[in-house]
mmJSON file of the N, C-alpha and C atoms, coordinates in Angstrom:
{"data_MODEL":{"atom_site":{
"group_PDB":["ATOM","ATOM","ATOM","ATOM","ATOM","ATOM","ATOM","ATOM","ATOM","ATOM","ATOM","ATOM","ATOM","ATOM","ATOM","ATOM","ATOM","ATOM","ATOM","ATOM","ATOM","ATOM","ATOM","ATOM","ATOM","ATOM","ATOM","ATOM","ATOM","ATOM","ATOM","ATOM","ATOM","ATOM","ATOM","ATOM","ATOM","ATOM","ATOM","ATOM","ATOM","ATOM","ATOM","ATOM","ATOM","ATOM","ATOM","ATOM","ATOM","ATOM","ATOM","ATOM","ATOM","ATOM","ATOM","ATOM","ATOM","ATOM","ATOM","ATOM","ATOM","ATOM","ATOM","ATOM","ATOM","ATOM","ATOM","ATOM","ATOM","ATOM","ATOM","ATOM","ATOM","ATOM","ATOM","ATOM","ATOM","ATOM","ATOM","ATOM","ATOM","ATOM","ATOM","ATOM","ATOM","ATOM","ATOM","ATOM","ATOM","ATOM","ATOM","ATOM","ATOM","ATOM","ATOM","ATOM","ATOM","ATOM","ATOM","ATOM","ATOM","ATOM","ATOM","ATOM","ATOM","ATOM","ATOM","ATOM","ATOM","ATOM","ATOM","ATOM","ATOM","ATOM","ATOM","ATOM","ATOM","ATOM","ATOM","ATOM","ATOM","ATOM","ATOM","ATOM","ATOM","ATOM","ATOM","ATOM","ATOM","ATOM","ATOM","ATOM","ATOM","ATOM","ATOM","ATOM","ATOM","ATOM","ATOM","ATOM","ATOM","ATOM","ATOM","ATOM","ATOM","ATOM","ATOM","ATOM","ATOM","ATOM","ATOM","ATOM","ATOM","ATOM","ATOM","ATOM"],
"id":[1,2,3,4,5,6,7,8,9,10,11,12,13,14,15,16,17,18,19,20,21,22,23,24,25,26,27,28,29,30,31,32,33,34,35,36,37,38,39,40,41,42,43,44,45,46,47,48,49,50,51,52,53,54,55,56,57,58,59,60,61,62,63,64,65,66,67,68,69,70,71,72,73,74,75,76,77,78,79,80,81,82,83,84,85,86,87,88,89,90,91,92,93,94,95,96,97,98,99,100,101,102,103,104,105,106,107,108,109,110,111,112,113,114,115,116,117,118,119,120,121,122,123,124,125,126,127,128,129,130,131,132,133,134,135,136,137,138,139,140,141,142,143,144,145,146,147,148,149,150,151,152,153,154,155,156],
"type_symbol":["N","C","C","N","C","C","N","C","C","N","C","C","N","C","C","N","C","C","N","C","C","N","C","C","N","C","C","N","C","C","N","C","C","N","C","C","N","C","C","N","C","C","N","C","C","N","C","C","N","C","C","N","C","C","N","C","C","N","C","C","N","C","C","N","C","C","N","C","C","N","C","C","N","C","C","N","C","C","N","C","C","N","C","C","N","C","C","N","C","C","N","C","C","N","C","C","N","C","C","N","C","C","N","C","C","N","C","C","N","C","C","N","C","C","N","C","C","N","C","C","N","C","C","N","C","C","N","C","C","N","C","C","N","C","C","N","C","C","N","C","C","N","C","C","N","C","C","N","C","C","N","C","C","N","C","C"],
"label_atom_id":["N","CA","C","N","CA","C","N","CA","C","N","CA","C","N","CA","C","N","CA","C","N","CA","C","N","CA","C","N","CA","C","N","CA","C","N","CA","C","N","CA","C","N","CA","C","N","CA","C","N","CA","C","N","CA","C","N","CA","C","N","CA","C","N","CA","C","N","CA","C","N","CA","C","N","CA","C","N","CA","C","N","CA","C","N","CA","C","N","CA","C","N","CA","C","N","CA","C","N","CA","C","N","CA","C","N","CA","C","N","CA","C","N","CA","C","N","CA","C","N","CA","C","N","CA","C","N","CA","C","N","CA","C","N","CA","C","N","CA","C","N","CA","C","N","CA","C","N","CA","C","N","CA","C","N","CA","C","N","CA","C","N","CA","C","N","CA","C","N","CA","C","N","CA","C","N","CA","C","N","CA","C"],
"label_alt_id":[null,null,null,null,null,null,null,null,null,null,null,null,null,null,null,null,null,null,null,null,null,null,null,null,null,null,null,null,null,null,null,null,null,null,null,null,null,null,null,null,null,null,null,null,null,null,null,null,null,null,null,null,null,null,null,null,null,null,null,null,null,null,null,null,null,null,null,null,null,null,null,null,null,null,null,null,null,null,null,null,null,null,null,null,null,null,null,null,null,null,null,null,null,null,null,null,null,null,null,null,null,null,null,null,null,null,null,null,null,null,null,null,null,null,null,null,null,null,null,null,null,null,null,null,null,null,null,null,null,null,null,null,null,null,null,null,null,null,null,null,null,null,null,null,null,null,null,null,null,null,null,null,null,null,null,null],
"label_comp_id":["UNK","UNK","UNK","UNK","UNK","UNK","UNK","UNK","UNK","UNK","UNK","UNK","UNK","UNK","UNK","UNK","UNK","UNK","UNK","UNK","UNK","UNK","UNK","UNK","UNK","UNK","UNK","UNK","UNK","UNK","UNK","UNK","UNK","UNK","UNK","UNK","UNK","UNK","UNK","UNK","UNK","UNK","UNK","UNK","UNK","UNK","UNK","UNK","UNK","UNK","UNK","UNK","UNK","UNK","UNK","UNK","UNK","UNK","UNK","UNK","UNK","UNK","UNK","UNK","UNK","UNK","UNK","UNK","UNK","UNK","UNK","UNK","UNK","UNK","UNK","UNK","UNK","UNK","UNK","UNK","UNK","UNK","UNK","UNK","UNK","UNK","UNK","UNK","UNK","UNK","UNK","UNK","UNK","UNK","UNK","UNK","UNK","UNK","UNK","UNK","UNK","UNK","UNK","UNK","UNK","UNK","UNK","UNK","UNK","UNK","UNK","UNK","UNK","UNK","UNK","UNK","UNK","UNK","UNK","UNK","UNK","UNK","UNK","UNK","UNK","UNK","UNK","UNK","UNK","UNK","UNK","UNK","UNK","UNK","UNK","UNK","UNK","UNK","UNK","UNK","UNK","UNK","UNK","UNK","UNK","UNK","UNK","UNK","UNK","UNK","UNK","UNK","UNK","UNK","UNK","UNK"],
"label_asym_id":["A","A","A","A","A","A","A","A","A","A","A","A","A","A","A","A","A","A","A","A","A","A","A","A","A","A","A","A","A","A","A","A","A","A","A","A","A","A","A","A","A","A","A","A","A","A","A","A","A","A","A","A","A","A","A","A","A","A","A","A","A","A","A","A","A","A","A","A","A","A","A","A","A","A","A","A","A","A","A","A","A","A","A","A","A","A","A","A","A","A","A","A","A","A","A","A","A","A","A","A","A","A","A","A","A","A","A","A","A","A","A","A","A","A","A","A","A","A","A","A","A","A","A","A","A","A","A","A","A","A","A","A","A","A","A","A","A","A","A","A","A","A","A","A","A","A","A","A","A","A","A","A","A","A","A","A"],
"label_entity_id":["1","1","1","1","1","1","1","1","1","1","1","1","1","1","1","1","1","1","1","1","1","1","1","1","1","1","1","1","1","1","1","1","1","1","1","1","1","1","1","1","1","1","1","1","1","1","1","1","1","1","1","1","1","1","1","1","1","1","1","1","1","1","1","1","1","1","1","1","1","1","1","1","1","1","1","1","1","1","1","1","1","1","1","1","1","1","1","1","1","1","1","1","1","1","1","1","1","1","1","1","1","1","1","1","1","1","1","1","1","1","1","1","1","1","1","1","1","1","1","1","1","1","1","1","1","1","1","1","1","1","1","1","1","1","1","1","1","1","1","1","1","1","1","1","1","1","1","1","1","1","1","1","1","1","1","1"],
"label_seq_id":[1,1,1,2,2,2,3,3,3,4,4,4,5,5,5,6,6,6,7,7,7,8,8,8,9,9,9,10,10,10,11,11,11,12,12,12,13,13,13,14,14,14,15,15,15,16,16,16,17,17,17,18,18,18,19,19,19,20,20,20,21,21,21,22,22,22,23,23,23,24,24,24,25,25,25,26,26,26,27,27,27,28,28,28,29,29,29,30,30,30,31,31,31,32,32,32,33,33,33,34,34,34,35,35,35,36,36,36,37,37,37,38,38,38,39,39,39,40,40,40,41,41,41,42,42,42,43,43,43,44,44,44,45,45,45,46,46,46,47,47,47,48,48,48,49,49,49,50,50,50,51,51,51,52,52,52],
"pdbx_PDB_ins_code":[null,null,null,null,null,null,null,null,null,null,null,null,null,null,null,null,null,null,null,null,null,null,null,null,null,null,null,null,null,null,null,null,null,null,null,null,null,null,null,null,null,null,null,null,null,null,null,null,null,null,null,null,null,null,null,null,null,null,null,null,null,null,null,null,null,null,null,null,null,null,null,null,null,null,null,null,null,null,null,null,null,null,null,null,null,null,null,null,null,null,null,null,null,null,null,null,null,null,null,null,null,null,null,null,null,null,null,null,null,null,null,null,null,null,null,null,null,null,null,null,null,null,null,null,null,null,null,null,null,null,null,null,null,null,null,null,null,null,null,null,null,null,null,null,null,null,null,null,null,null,null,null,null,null,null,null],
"Cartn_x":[0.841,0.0,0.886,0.453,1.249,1.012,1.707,1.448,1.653,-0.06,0.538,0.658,0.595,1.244,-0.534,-0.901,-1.892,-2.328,-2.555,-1.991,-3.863,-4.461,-5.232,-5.218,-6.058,-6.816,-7.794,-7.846,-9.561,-9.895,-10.964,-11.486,-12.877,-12.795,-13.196,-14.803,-14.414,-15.02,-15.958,-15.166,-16.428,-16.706,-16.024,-16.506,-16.371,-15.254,-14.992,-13.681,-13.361,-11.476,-11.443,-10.301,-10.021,-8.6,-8.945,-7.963,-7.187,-6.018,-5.337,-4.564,-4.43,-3.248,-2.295,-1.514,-0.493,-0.267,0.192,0.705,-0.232,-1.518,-2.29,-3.309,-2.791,-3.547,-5.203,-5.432,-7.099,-7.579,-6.658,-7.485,-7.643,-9.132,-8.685,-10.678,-10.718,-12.037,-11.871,-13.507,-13.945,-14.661,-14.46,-15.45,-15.785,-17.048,-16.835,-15.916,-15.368,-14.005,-13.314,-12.245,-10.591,-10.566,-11.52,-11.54,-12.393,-13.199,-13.907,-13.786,-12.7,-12.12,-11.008,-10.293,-9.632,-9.898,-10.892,-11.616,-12.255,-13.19,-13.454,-12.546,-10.916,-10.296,-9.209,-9.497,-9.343,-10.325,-11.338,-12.231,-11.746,-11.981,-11.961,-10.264,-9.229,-8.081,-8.152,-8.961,-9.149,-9.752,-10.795,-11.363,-10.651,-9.619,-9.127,-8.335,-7.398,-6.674,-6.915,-8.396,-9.222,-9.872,-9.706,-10.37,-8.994,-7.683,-6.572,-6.49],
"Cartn_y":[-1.186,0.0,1.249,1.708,3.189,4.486,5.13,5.953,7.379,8.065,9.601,10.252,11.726,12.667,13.49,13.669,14.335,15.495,16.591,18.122,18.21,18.464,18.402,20.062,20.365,22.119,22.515,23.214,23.961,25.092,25.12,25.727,26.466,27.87,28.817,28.773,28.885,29.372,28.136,27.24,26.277,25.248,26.085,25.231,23.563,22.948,21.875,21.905,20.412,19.961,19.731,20.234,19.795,19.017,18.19,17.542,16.985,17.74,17.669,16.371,16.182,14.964,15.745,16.584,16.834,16.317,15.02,14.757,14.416,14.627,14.346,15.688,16.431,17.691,17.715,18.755,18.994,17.91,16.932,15.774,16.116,16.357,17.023,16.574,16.769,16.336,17.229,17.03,17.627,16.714,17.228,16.311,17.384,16.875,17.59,17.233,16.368,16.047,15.575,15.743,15.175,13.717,12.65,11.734,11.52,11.487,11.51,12.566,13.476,14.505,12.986,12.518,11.622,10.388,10.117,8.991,9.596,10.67,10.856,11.19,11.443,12.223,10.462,9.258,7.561,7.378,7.844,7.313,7.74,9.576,10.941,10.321,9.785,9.378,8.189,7.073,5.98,6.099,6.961,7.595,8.438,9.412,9.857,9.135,8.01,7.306,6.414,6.072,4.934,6.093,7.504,8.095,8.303,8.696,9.318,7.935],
"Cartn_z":[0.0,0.0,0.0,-1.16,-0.978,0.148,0.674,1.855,1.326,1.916,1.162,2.379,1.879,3.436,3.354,4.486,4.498,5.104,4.853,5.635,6.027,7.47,8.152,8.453,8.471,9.099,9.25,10.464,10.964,9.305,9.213,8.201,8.927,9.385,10.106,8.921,7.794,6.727,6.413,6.407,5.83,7.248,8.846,9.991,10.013,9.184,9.178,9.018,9.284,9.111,8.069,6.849,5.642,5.989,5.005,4.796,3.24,3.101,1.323,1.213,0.72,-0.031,-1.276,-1.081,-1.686,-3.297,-2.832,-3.999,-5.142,-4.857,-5.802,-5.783,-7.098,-6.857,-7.273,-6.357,-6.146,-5.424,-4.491,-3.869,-2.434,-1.887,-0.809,0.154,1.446,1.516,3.014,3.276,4.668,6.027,7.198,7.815,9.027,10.119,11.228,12.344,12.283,13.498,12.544,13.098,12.394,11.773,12.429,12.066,11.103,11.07,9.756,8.645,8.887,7.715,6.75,7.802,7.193,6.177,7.262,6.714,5.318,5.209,4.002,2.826,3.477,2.404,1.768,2.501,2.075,0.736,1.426,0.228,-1.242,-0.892,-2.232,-2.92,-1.904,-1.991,-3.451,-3.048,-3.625,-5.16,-4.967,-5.967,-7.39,-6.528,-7.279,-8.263,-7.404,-8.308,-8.947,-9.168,-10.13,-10.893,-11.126,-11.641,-13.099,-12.232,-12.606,-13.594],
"occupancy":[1.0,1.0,1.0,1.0,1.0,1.0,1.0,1.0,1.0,1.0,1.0,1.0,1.0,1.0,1.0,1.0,1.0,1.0,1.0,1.0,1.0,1.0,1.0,1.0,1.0,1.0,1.0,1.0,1.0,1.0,1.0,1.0,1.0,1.0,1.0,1.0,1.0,1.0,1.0,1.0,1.0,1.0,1.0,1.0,1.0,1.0,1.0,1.0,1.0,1.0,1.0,1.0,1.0,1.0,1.0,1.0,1.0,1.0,1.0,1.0,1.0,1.0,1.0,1.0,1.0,1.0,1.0,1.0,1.0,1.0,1.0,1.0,1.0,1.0,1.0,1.0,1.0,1.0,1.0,1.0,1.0,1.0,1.0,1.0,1.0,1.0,1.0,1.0,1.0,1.0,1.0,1.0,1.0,1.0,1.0,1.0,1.0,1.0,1.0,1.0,1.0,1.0,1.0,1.0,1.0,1.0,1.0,1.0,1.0,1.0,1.0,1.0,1.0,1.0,1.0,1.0,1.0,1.0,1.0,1.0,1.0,1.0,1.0,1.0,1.0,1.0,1.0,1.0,1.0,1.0,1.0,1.0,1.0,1.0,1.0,1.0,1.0,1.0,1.0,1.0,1.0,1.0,1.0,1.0,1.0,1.0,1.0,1.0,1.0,1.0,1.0,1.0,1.0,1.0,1.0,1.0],
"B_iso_or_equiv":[0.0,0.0,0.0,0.0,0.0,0.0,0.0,0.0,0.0,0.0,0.0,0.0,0.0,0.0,0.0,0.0,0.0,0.0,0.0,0.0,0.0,0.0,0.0,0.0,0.0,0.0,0.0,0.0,0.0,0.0,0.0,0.0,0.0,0.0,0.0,0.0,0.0,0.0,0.0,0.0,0.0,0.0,0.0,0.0,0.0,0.0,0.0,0.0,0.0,0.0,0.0,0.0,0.0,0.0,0.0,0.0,0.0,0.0,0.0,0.0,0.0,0.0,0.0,0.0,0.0,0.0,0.0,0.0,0.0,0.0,0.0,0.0,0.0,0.0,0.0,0.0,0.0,0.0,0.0,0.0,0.0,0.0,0.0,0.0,0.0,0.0,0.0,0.0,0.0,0.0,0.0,0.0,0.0,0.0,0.0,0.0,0.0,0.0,0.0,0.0,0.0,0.0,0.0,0.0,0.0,0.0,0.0,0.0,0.0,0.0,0.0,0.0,0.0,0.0,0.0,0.0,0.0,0.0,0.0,0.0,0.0,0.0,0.0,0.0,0.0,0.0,0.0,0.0,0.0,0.0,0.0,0.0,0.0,0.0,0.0,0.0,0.0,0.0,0.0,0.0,0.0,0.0,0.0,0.0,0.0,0.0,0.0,0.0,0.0,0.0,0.0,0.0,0.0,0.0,0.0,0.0],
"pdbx_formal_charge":[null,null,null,null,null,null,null,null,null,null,null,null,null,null,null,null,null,null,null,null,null,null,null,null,null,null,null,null,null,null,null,null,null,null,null,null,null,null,null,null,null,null,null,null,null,null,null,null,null,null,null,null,null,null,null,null,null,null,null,null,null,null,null,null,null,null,null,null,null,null,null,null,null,null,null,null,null,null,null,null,null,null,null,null,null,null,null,null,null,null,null,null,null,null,null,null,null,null,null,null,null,null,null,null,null,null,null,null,null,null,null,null,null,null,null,null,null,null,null,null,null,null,null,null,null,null,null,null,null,null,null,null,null,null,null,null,null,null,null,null,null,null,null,null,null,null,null,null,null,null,null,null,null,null,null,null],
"auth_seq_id":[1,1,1,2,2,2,3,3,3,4,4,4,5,5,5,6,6,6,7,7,7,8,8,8,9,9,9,10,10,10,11,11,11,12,12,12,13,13,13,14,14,14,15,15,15,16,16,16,17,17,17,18,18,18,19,19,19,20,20,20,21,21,21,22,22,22,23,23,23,24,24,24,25,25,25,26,26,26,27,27,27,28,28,28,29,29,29,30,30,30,31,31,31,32,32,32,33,33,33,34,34,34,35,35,35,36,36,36,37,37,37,38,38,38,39,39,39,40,40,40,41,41,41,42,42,42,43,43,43,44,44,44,45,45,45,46,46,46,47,47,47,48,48,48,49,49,49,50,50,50,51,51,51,52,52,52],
"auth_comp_id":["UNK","UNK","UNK","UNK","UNK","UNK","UNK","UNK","UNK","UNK","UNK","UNK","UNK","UNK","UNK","UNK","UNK","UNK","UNK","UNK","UNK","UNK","UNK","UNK","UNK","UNK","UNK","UNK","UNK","UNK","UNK","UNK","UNK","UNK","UNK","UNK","UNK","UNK","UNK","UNK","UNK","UNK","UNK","UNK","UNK","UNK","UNK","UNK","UNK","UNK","UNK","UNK","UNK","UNK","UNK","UNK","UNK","UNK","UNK","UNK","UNK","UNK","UNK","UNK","UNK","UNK","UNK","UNK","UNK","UNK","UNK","UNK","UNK","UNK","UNK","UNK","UNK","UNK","UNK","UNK","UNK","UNK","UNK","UNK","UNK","UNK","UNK","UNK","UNK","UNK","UNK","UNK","UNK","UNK","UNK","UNK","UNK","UNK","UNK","UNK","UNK","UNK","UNK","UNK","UNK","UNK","UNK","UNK","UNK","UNK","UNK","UNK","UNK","UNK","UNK","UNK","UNK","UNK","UNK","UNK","UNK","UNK","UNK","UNK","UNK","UNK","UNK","UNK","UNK","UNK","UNK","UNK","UNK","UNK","UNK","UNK","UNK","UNK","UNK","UNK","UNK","UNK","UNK","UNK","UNK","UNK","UNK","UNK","UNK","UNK","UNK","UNK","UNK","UNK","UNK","UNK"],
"auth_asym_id":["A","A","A","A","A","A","A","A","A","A","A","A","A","A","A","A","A","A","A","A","A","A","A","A","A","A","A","A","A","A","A","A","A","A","A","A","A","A","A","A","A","A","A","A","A","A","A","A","A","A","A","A","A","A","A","A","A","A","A","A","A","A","A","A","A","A","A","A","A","A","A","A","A","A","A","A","A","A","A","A","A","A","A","A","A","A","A","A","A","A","A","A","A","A","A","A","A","A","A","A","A","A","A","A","A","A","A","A","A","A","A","A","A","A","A","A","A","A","A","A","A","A","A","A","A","A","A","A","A","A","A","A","A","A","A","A","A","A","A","A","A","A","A","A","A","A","A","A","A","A","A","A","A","A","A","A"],
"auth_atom_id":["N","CA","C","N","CA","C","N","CA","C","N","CA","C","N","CA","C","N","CA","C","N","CA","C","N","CA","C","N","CA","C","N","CA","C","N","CA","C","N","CA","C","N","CA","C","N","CA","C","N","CA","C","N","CA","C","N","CA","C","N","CA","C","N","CA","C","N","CA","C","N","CA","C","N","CA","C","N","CA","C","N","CA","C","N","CA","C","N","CA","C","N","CA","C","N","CA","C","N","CA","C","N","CA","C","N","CA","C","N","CA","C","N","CA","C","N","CA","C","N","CA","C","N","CA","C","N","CA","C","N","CA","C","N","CA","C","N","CA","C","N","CA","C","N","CA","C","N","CA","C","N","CA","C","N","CA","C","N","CA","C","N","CA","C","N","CA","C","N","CA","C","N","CA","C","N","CA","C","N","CA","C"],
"pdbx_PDB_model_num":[1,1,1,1,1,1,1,1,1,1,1,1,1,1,1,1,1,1,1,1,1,1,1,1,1,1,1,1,1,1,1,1,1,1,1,1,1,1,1,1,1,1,1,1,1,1,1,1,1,1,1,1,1,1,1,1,1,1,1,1,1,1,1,1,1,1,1,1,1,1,1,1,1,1,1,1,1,1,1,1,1,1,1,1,1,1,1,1,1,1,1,1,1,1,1,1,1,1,1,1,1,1,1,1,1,1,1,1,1,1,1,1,1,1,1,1,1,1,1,1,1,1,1,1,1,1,1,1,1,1,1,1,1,1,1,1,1,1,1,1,1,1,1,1,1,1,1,1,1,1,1,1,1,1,1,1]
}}}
């Protein structure tokens, strides 16, 4: 399994945790706690690269 880096932040504006994946641009997701920011940004993750 490949391992990406994932940059996590409060988002005042949209009142949720974003969470980017770098190396894959525009791949990026939201949640209301940290954990499920992550968890959704696995999925958007998975997605992207069966999309790519």
């Amino acid at each position: 399994m490949i391992k990406y880096e994932l940059v996590i932040y409060w988002s005042e504006e949209d009142n949720a945790f974003i969470v980017e994946v770098p190396e894959l641009a525009g791949c990026m997701a939201d949640g209301l706690t940290c954990q499920e920011a992550v968890k959704n940004a696995e999925i958007i993750r998975q997605e992207w690269i069966e999309t790519a």
